[in-house]
C-alpha positions in Angstrom: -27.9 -12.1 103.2 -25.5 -15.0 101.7 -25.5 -16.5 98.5 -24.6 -20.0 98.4 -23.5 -21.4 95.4 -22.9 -25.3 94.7 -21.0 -26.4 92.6 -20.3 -29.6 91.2 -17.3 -31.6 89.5 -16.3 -30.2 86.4 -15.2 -33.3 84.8 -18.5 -34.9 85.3 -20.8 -32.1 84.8 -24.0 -32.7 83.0 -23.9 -36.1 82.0 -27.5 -35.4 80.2 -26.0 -33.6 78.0 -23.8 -36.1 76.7 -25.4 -36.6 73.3 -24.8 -33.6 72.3 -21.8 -32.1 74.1 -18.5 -34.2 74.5 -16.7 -34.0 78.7 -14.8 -30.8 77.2 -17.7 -28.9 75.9 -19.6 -29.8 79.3 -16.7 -29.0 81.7 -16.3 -25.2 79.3 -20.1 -25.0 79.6 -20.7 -25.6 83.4 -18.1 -23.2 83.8 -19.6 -20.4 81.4 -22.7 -21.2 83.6 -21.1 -20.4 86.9 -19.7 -17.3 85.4 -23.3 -16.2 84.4 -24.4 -16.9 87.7 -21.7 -15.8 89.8 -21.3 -12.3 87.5 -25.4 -11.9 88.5 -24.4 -12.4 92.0 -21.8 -10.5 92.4 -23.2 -7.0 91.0 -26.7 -7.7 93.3 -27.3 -4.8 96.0 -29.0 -6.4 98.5 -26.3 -9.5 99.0 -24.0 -9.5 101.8 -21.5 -11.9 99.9 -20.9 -14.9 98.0 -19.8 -18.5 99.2 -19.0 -21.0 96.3 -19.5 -24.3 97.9 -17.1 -27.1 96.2 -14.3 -29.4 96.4 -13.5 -29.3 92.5 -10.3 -26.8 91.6 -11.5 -24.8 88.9 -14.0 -23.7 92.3 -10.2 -21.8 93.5 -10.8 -20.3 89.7 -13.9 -18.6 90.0 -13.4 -17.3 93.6 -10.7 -15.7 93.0 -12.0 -13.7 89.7 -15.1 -13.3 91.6 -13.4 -11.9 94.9 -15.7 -14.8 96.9 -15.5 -17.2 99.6 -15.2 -20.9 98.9 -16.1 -23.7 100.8 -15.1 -27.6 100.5 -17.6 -29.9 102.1 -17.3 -33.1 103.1 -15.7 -35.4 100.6 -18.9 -37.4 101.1 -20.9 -35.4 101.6 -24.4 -34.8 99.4 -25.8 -32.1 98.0 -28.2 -31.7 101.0 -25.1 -32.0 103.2 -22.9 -29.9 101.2 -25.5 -26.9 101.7 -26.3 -27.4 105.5 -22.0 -27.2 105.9 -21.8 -24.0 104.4 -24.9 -22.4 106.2 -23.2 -24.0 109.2 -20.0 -22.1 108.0 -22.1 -19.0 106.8 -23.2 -18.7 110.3 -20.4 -19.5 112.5 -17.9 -17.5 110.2 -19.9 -14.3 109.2 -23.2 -13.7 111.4 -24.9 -14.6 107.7 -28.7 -13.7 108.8 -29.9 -14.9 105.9 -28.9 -17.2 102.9 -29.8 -17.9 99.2 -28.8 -21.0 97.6 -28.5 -20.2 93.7 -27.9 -23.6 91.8 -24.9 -22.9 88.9 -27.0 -24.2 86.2 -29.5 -21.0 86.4 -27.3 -18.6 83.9 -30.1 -16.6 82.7 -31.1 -15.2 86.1 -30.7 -11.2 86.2 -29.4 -8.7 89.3 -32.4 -6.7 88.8 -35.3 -9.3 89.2 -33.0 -11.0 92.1 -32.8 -7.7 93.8 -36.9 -7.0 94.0 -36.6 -10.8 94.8 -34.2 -10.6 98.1 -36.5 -7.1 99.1 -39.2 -8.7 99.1 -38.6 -11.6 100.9 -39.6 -12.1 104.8 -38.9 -15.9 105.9 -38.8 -18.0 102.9 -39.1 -17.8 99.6 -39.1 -20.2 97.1 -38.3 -20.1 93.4 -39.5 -23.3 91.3 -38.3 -24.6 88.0 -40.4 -24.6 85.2 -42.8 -27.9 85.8 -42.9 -26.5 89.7 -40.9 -29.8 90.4 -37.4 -28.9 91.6 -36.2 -26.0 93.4 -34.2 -23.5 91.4 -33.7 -20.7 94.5 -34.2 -20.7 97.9 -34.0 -18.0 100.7 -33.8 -18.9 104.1 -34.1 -16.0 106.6 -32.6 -17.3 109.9 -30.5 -19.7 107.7 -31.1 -23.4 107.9 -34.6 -22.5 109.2 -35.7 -25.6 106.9 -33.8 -28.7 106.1 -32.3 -28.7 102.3 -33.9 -31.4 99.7 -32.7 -30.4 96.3 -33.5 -34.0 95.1 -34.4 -33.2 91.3 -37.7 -33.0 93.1 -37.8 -30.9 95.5 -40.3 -28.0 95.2 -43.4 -29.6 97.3 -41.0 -30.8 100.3 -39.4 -27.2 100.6 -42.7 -26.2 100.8 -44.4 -28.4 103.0 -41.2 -27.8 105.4 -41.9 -24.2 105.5 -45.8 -24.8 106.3 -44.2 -27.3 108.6 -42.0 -24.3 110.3 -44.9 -22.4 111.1 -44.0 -20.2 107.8 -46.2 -19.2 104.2 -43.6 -19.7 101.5 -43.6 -17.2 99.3 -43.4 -18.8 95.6 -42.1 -16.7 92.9 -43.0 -18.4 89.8 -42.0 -17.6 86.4 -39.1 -16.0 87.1 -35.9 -16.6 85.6 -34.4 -19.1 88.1 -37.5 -21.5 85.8 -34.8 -22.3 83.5 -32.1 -24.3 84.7 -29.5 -26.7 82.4 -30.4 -30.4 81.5 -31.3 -30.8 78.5 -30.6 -30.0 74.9 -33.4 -27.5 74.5 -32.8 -25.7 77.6 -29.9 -24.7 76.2 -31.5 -23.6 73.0 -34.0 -21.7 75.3 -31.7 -20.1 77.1 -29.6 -18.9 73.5 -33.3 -17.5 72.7 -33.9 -15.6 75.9 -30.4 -14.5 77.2 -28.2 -14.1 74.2 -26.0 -12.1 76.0 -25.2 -14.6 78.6 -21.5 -15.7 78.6 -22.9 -19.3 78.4 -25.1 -18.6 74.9 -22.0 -16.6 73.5 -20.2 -19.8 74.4 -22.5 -22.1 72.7 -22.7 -19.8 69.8 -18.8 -18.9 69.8 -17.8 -23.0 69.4 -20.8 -23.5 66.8 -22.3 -26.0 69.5 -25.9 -23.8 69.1 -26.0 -24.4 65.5 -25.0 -28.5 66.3 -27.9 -28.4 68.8 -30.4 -27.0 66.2 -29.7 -29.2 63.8 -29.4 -32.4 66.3 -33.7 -31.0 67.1 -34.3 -30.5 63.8 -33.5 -34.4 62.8 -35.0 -35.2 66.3 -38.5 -33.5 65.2 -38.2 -34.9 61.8 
């Protein structure tokens, strides 16, 4: 079982964020992010190994501290794309069996719960975001045994492609993939339930929590 991990440009990460963070605070935080999520991957049991999948150079960064592969799709490629490449790769390169594809806006997620997650899954297994709208984790066992959406909105179609496939998703809501990275109060959410995270000791380290409460607090006012 492979991880994949995709990760976007740096420079132009989380433009929803803008309001609150400036392009430096958003290229420091998307990195903090990865590091949450590839430090979770990286001390799981039941993966076989990690494939970052992206063109941007901080990518050569983070494989290297992480000891992972990297992969640089298609200068045009989409996300969709970008994913079916590296499965491609996964496959042709190291007999993957099996892949997850981990989003690097998910820092909360823990090795433990992904562990009793990956054992146990059978075909595919689904892990939705909060509103059950997008797709926050996905296990493919053969790999590409469904064609990738990841759309903002792709829960329902990776689930209809698996009914399609002949396959009974299995949908493991509530977990901690829910929370991903877009907005201001996901960020706040994710200071109140992983403190410890490299990305909320970020936030809190630069005083960018204590901006963000105050930016709600005028917000709710």
């Amino acid at each position: 079982m492979w991880a994949i991990v995709p990760v976007k440009t740096f420079d132009r990460a989380k433009q929803r964020l803008a309001n609150v963070l400036n392009e430096e605070e958003r290229r420091s935080l998307m990195m903090a992010m990865a590091r949450d999520v590839l430090t979770c991957l990286s001390t799981c049991s039941n993966l076989s190994g990690i494939l970052i999948v992206s063109r941007a150079p901080e990518a050569d960064a983070l494989a290297q501290t992480f000891a992972t592969e990297r992969f640089a799709e298609s200068p045009d490629a989409n996300l969709p794309e970008s994913l079916e490449q590296a499965t491609q790769h996964l496959i042709a390169n190291f007999d993957a069996k099996g892949v997850i594809v981990v989003p690097a806006d998910v820092p909360g997620i823990l090795p433990d719960e992904l562990d009793a997650i990956l054992s146990a899954h059978e075909d595919i297994t689904i892990m939705p975001d909060a509103e059950n709208v997008g797709t926050n984790g996905l296990i493919c066992s053969p790999p590409g045994r469904i064609p990738y959406v990841f759309d903002g909105k792709s829960f329902k179609p990776h689930v209809d492609a698996a009914f399609a496939s002949g396959v009974t998703p299995r949908i493991v809501p509530g977990s901690r993939f829910t929370l991903d990275i877009d907005l201001p109060a996901d960020l706040l959410t994710l200071c109140e339930t992983a403190p410890n995270s490299q990305t909320a000791t970020y936030l809190e380290r630069d005083g960018i929590t204590q901006r963000l409460k105050s930016h709600s607090n005028s917000h709710s006012g």
